[in-house]
C-alpha angles and dihedrals in degrees: 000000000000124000108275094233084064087059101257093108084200112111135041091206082175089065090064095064095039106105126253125241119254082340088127090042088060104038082049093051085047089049093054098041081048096051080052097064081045092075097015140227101262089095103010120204126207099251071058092053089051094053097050089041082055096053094042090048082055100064092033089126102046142071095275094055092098105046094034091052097056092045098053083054099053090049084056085061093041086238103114122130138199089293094049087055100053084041083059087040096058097042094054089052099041087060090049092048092048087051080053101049086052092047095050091040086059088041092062095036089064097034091051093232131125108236115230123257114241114237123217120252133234119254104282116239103275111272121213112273106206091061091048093050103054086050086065092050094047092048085042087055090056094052094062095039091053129207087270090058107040119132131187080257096055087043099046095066093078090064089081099039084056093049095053100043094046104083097049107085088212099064095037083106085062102045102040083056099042087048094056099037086052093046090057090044087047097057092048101054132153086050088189083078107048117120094208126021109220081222099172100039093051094044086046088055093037096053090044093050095054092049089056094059078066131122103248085356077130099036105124128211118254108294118213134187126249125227113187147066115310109208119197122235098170146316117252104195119195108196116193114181081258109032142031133194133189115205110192105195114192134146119266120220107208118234092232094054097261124151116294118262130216110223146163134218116203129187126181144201145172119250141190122238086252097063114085148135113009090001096071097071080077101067100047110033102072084069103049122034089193088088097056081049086052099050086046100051101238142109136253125238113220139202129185093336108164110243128188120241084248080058098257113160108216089207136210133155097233090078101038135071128195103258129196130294126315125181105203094220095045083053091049094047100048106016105034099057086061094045115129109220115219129231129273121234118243097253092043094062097113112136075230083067093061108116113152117180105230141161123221126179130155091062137132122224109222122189119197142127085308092056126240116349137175119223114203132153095001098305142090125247117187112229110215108210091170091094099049106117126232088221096088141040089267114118133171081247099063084051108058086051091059137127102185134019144189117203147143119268115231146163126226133158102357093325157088109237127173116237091214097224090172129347129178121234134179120265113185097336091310123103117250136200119216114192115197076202086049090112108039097103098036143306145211090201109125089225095057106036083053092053089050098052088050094046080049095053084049101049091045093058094046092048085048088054102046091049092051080058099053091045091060 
């Protein structure tokens, strides 16, 4: 992805910062019926009416005009039930899938790729009802209660619903879900008392959660295996005070000579809260070989490895080989750019779901009051270091002296932005390549060799101490 006047012809920057049509009609109609779950429907107010009439305004033209209508109409009256609620649930969804589809169209506008089709799935093993129904009725009760009003007792009443769902495999998306998003509401009880309401975040997780109460909410599309040669673009790593997960994105040459796929390979641990920075690689590297493949700069050769239709890799080792050399940039520059993107699932489509794997160089990084951004053909992109983990070499630093980057491509607050996942800077007139994965199979860095000795010394005390427990 460089700009077209440097010679790539990949990329439209000018298209990112072309407005959307009706994009800020429907975030608008999402905010209001946001701001509606903030003081709840139990007693509904008429700045709350407006809000529900906005949202049902908003879907006026489509399927759910019908059933989303009336039920805007019933929580006026403070009358909904468990199937308003999901009305209102899938509404809300539905808009923000519809602010997804545009953001990924004008992503692969600029990028010059064709974007998958989605396949239907076939019907999902029957889950059992009476689970899934008090869940509704947990995540209902929330919604009359309202952010504004929620208590420890309100709260509390997920812990059985979790319990329950827990040991079935099959329910393991939901709870997880239900439990987090318990856990959040939990630790900021009494709401009453909350300086600022996280809105969008809580109605995220509370429309999410009633869809997936539903019947084939979970069913997934026809999976398939990959044969071929897996080339790594970058490591995103998403780090929680009791989980961490590495997500390797990279672009995946068939076997038989097909179109190349854009795919990610993700791997995922608990953690304790003292684990942090270099010393999470630990944690996570004795169940996926791809991030040694990653620190040594070379590809994977797979057989037979399952793959989702939205080119996930469920990885595992026993299907895959370390292959020859990669260089991550020389894979940026020649395979990505004829890299076929998959298809998002139906519940997945969030415009916080938007992660496009994309190179930019011929650039110039610019600091200033908005932070780093990167100016290329003529416009302004907006760099997000933020999400630069302190587990690798990678600084903003080392950012804002690059001349080439690969990074994911995201939207967030009105714009487009770049997640730097590797760039490529200049070191004593050579070219040099900084990883924010460098580090994920192993470093002599002295950095982070020091962060993993101390991640060792952690994980051996807390493996001293729990045993100390068993053994009582």
């Amino acid at each position: 992805m460089v700009p077209a006047d440097e010679g790539g012809g990949m990329m439209r920057a000018d298209l990112l910062a072309d407005p959307v049509d009706g994009l800020d009609e429907a975030l608008a109609a999402v905010a209001a019926f946001d701001e509606v779950l903030v003081g709840g429907l139990l007693r509904p107010q008429p700045a709350q009416a407006a809000g529900l009439a906005g949202l049902a305004a908003a879907v006026a033209g489509t399927p759910l005009a019908a059933k989303v209508a009336e039920a805007a109409e019933k929580a006026v009256a403070g009358a909904a039930d468990e199937d308003h609620f999901v009305a209102l649930a899938a509404a809300r969804s539905a808009l923000l899938g519809s602010v997804h589809d545009a953001l990924t169209d004008r992503v692969q506008q600029a990028a010059g790729r064709t974007p998958g089709e989605w396949t239907a799935p076939a019907p999902a093993a029957q889950q059992p009802a009476g689970v899934l129904a008090a869940a509704r009725s947990w995540l209902a009760d929330l919604a009359r209660c309202g952010w504004r009003g929620i208590d420890h007792d309100v709260v509390s009443g997920a812990a059985q619903v979790v319990g329950a769902m827990l040991p079935d495999p099959a329910l393991r998306r939901q709870a997880a879900l239900l439990d987090g998003f318990a856990a959040e509401l939990a630790a900021s009880c009494p709401g009453s008392a909350l300086e600022r309401v996280p809105a969008r975040r809580w109605a995220d997780l509370w429309s999410r959660g009633m869809l997936l109460t539903l019947p084939g909410a979970t069913a997934a599309a026809p999976a398939g295996t990959a044969t071929g040669r897996l080339l790594p673009l970058g490591v995103d790593l998403h780090e929680h005070a009791t989980a961490v997960q590495a997500q390797v994105h990279g672009v995946f040459e068939p076997a038989d000579g097909g179109t190349p796929l854009l795919v990610r390979a993700s791997v995922s641990a608990p953690k304790p809260d003292t684990v942090v920075g270099a010393g999470l690689w630990q944690l996570l590297r004795p169940h996926m070989s791809l991030l040694a493949a990653v620190s040594e700069g070379r590809s994977m050769d797979l057989v037979g490895m399952p793959v989702t239709a939205e080119g996930d890799l469920l990885w595992s080792d026993a299907y895959a080989r370390q292959g020859e050399a990669a260089d991550a940039f020389s894979t940026a520059r020649v395979a990505l750019p004829t890299a076929a993107g998959g298809p998002t699932a139906p519940l997945d489509r969030h415009p916080a779901r938007i992660a496009v794997p994309v190179f930019l160089e011929g650039y110039t990084a610019e600091t200033g009051d908005e932070g780093l951004v990167f100016a290329l053909a003529g416009q302004r992109l907006a760099v997000d270091t933020d999400r630069i983990p302190a587990a690798g070499p990678l600084t903003p630093e080392a950012v804002a002296a690059s001349v080439a980057c690969i990074g994911l491509l995201r939207w967030d607050a009105g714009s487009f932005l770049v997640q730097p996942l590797a760039v490529e800077t200049t070191v004593r007139k050579k070219p040099v390549a900084v990883q924010a994965g460098a580090w994920a199979g192993g470093t002599a860095d002295k950095a982070g060799v020091k962060a993993e000795k101390a991640a060792t010394d952690a994980a051996a005390v807390l493996r001293e101490r729990a045993g100390r427990l068993l053994r009582k």
